[in-house]
C-alpha positions in Angstrom: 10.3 16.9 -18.5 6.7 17.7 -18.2 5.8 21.5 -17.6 3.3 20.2 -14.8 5.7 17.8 -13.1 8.8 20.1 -13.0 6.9 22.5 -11.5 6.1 20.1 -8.5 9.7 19.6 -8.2 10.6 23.6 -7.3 7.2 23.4 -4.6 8.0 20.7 -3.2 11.6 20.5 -2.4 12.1 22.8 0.6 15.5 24.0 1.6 18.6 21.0 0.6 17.6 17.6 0.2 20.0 16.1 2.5 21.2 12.6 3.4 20.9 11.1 6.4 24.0 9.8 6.4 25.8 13.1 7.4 23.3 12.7 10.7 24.3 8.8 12.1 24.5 10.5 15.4 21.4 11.9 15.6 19.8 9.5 17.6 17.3 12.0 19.4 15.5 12.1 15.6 12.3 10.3 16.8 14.7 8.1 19.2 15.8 6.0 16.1 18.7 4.1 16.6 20.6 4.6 13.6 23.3 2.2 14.4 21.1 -0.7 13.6 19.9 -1.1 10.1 19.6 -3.4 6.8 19.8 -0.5 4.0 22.8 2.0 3.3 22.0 5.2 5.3 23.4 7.6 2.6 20.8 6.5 0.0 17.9 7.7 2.7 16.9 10.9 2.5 15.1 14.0 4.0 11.5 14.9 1.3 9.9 16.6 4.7 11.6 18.1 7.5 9.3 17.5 10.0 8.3 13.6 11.4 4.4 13.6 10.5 5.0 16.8 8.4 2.5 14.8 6.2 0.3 14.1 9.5 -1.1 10.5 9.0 -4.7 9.9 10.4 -5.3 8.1 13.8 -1.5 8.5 15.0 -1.0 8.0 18.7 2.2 9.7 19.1 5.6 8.4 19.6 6.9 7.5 22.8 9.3 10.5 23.0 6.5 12.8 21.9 8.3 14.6 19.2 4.7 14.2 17.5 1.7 15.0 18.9 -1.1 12.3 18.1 -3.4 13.1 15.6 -7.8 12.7 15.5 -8.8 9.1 14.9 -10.5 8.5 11.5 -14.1 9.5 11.0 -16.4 7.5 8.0 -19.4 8.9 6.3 -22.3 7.4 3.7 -21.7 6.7 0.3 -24.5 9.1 0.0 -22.5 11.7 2.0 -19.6 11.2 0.4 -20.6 11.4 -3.5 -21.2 15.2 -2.3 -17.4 15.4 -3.1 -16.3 12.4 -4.3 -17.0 11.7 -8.3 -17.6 8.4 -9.1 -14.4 7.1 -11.2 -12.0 8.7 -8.6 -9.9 6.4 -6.8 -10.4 5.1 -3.3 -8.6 2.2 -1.8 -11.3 -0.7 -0.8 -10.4 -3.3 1.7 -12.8 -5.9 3.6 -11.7 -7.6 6.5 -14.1 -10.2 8.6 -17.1 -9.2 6.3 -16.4 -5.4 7.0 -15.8 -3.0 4.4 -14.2 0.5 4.1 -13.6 3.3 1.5 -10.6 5.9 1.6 -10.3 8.2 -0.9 -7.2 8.8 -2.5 -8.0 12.7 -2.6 -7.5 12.6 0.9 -4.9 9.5 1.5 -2.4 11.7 -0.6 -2.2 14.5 2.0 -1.8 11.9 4.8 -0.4 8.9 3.4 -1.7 6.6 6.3 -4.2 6.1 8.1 -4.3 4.0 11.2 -7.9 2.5 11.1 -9.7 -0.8 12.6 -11.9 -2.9 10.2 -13.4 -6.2 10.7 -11.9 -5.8 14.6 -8.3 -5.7 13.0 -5.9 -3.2 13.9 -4.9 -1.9 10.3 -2.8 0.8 9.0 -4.0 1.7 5.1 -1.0 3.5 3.4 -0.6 5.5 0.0 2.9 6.8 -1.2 1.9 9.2 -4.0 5.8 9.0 -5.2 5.2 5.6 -6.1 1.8 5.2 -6.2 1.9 2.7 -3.9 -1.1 1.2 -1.6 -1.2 -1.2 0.9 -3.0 -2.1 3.9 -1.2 -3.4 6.8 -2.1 -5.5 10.2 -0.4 -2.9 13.3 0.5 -5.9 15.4 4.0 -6.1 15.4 5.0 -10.2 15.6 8.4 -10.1 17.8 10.8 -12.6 18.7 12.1 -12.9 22.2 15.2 -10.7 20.6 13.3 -8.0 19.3 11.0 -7.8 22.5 14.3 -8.1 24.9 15.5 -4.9 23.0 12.0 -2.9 23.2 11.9 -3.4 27.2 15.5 -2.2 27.0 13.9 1.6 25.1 10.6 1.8 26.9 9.6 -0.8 29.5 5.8 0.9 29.1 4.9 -1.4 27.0 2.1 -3.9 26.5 2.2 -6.8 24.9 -0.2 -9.2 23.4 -1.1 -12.8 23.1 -0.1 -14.2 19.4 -3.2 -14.5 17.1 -2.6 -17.9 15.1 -4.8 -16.6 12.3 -2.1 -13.5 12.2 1.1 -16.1 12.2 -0.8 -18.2 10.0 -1.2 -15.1 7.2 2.6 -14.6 8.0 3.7 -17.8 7.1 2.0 -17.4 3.7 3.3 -14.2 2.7 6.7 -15.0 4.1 9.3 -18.0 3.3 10.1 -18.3 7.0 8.6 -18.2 10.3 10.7 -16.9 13.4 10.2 -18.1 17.0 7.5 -15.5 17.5 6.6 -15.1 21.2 4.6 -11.6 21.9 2.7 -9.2 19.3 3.2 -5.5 20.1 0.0 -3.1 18.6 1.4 0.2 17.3 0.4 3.1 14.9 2.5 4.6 12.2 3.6 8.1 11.0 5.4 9.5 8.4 9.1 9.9 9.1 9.5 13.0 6.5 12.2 10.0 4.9 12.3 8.4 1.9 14.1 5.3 0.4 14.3 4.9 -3.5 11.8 7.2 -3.5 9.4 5.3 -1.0 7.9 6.4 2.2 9.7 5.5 5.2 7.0 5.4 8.2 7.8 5.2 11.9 6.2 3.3 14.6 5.1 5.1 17.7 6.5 2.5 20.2 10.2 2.1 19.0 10.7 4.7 16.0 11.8 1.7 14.0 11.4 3.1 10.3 9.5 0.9 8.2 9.6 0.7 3.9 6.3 0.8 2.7 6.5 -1.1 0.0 8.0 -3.8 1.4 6.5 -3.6 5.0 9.9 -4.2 6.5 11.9 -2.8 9.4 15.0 -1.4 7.8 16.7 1.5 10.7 15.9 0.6 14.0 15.8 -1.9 17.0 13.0 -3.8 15.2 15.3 -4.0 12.2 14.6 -7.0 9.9 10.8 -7.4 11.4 8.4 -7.7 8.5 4.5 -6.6 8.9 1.5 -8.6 7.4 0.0 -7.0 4.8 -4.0 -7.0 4.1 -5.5 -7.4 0.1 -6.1 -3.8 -0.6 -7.4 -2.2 -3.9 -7.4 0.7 -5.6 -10.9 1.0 -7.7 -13.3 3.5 -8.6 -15.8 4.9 -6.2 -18.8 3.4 -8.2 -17.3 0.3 -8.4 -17.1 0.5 -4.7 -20.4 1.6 -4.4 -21.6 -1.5 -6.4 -19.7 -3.8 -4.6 -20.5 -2.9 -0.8 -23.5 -0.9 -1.1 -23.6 -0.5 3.0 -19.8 0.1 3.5 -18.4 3.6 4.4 -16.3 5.7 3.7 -13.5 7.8 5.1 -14.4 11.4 5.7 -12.8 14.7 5.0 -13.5 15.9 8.6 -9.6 14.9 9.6 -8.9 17.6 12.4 -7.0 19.2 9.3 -7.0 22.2 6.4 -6.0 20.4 3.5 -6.9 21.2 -0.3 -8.4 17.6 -0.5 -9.6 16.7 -4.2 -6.5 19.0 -5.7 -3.5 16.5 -7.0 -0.1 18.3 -5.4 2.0 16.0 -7.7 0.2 17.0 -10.9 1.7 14.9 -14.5 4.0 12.6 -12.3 2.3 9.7 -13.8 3.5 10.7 -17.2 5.3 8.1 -18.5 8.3 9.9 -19.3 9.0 12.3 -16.1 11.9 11.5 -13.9 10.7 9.7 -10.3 11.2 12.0 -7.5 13.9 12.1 -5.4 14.9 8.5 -6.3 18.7 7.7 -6.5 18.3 3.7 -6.0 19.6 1.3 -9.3 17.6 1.5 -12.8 15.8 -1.9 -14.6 15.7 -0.7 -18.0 13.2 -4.1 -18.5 10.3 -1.6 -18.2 10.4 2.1 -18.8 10.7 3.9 -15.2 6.7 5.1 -14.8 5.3 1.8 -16.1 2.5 0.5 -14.0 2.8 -2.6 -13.3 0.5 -5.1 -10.6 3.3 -6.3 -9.0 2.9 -9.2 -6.4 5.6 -10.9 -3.3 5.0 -14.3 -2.1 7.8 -16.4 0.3 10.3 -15.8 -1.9 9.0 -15.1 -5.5 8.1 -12.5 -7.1 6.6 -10.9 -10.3 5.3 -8.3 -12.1 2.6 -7.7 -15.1 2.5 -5.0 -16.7 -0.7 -2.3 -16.7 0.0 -2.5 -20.7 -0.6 -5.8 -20.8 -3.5 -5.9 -18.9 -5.3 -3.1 -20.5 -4.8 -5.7 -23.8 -6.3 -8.8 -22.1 -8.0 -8.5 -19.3 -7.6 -11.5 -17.5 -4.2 -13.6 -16.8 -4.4 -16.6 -14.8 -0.5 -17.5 -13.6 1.2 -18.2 -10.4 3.3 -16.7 -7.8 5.5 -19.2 -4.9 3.3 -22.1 -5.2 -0.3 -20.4 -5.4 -2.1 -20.2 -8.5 -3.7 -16.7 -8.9 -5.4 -14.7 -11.5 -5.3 -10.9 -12.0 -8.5 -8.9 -13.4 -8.4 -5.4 -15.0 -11.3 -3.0 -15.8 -11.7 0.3 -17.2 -13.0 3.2 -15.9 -11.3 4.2 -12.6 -8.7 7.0 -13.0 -5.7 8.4 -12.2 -5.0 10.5 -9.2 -1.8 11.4 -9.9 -3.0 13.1 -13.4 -4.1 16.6 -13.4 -4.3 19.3 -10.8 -8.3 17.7 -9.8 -8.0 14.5 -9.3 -11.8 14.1 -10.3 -10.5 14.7 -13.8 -7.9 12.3 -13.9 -7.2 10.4 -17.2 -9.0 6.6 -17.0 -6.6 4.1 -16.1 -9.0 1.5 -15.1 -8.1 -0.8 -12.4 -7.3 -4.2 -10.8 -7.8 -7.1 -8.7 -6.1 -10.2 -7.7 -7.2 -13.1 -6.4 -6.2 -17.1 -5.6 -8.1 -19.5 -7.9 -9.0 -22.4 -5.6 -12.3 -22.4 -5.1 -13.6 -25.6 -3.3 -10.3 -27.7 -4.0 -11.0 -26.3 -7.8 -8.7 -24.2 -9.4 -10.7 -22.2 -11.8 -9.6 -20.1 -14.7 -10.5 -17.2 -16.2 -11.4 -15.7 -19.3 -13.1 -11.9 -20.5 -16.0 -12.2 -22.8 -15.2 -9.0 -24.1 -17.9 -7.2 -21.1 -17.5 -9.4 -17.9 -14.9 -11.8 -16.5 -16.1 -15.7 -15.9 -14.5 -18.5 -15.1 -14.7 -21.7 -17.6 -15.8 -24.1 -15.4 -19.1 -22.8 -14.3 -19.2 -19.5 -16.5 -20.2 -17.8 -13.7 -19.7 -13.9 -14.1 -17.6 -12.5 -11.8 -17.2 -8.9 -10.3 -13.7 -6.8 -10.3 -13.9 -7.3 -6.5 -13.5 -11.2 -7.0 -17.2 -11.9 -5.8 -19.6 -13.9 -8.2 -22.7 -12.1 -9.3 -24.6 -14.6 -11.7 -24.1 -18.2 -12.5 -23.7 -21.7 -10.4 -20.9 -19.6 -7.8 -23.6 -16.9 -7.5 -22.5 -15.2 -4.0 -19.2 -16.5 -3.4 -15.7 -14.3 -2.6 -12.4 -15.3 -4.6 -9.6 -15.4 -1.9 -7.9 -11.9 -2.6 -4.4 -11.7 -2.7 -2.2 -8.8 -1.6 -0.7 -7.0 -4.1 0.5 -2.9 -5.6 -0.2 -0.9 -8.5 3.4 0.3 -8.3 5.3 2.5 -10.8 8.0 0.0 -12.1 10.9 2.0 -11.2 10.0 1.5 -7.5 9.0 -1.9 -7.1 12.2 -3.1 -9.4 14.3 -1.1 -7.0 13.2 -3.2 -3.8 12.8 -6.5 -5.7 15.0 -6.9 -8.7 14.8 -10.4 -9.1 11.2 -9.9 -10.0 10.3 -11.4 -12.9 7.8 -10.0 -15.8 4.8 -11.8 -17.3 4.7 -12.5 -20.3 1.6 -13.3 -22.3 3.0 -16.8 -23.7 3.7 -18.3 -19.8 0.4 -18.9 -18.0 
């Protein structure tokens, strides 16, 4: 085991790691309502005793106050923020509505959510260090008329909104079926202090419902079987960011907390051969455990292509359900789950994903050895899917949501995922 990572094991475990299936009757724990659920209770289990003992940014509280809320999230310069922040660290970009945002992962990792609004969308951005694991999500809740029947019955405070048809409309294409949906319920999120195969398990303030981050579902609670919409969120180097969106900000370290931000608590557990932590859920031996892979869920398919692969070719152009995508990677951006700074993380580069069609084209995609282009129109193309030279000049490839997830993780939620291979595109 690596000297680094086993000695994150001794910090961090604190007292037993105990299942929470010896607790069913708990029910007061945040007002979850353990009796409902879709995954085995004695394969959850307890990585912080405290509900927001990781305190996520921008929480309002749940509705039986076990948590106090916590400060909304403040954003600085570029210029402000390169004070602290080097330029191939990570940060997670997102643009929503022509609005785009910054947030470091020196801070995410000591908050692992933050509950933001960009482009005048309720979002929650979300980082589970264990499985290096980002994604954005919408905080609207869609909820059928059985799902909104059994909130009035827990807290008839409530307030419901009108359904957005752009928000069911983005459902429908991540997801191979669309409920009756008849209200939308706008909620933050916190961090339960419980994990599942090794993934964060957040909370929602209005119903406690715990929620798998990597697959954005309900799995213990009245909302059980609700899925969230996720956002196109990517992890890329400051400077890229900085390149990209020039007038975007960034999140600041002024969070209302004291937290060592820029030091990596979880130092070596991207070393290929150290054990996950605290995972117990089934092995796919396809790929060794800590293998990166960019790992993609539409309607019902799924796949995975591996960070090894990548780093060989640069561009794949493939498919995933019935949408034709391509995935770029690029040098440079590095790891900040490395060593104890994360400012001197090992390069790992980085990568985007994106749906081909541009005007009723499909385009594909090649690397001339410095920049990607497409062979239509040879246009060069940024890692953030917008064209910076050629006959496209100024347009935004569609992005597509997607993870930079350590195998072992995403193979545990979706085993029928299947790997790419360099001979099917």
């Amino acid at each position: 085991m690596n000297r680094l990572f086993r000695g994150v094991i001794t910090s961090l475990v604190i007292g037993s790691v105990i299942s929470v299936s010896a607790q069913k009757q708990e029910t007061s724990f945040l007002g979850i309502d353990f009796s409902t659920h879709n995954i085995p209770l004695e394969e959850v289990i307890r990585g912080n005793p405290q509900p927001n003992g990781i305190p996520s940014i921008g929480h309002e509280g749940d509705w039986l106050d076990w948590t106090p809320p916590t400060s909304p999230p403040e954003f600085i310069s570029q210029e402000e923020a390169s004070l602290w922040l080097g330029e191939q660290e990570p940060v997670i970009s997102i643009m929503l509505n022509g609005e785009a945002k910054a947030y470091p992962l020196q801070i995410l990792t000591y908050h692992e959510i933050v509950n933001d609004s960009i482009g005048g969308i309720p979002i929650a951005i979300t980082f589970c260090p264990l499985c290096n694991s980002a994604i954005a999500f919408d905080r609207r809740i869609l909820l059928t008329e059985e799902h909104r029947t059994l909130q009035l019955q827990n807290n008839d405070q409530l307030i419901f909104s009108d359904l957005d048809d752009t928000l069911i409309e983005a459902y429908a294409f991540q997801n191979s079926h669309l409920p009756q949906f008849v209200t939308a319920l706008e909620v933050t999120f916190g961090t339960s202090g419980l994990l599942y195969n090794s993934n964060l398990l957040m909370f929602d303030s209005k119903s406690s419902t715990l929620w798998s981050q990597i697959m954005g579902r309900a799995n213990i609670g009245i909302l059980t079987d609700a899925r969230l919409l996720k956002y196109p969120a990517q992890i890329i180097s400051f400077d890229e960011f900085q390149t990209s969106y020039p007038n975007a900000l960034v999140l600041s370290r002024e969070t209302g907390f004291n937290r060592p931000y820029g030091n990596n608590p979880y130092p070596g557990y991207d070393h290929i051969s150290s054990p996950a932590f605290l995972f117990r859920g089934p092995t796919d031996n396809r790929l060794l455990a800590k293998e990166r892979v960019v790992s993609i869920g539409l309607k019902e398919d799924s796949v995975a292509f591996p960070w090894n692969l990548l780093r060989e070719v640069h561009v794949v152009n493939h498919y995933v359900a019935d949408t034709r995508i391509t995935v770029f990677w690029k040098d440079g951006t590095t790891s900040a789950l490395d060593t104890t700074k994360i400012g001197n993380g090992k390069p790992i580069g980085a990568v985007g994903v994106y749906n081909r069609n541009v005007d009723e084209t499909v385009l594909t995609f090649r690397w001339d050895g410095a920049n990607f282009r497409d062979i239509e129109t040879n246009s060069k193309w940024a890692l953030t899917g917008q064209a910076i030279e050629g006959t496209l000049q100024g347009r935004q490839l569609e992005p597509i949501s997607h993870d930079n997830t350590l195998w072992f993780a995403w193979a545990a939620f979706k085993p029928e995922t299947r790997i790419y291979q360099l001979d099917v595109e």
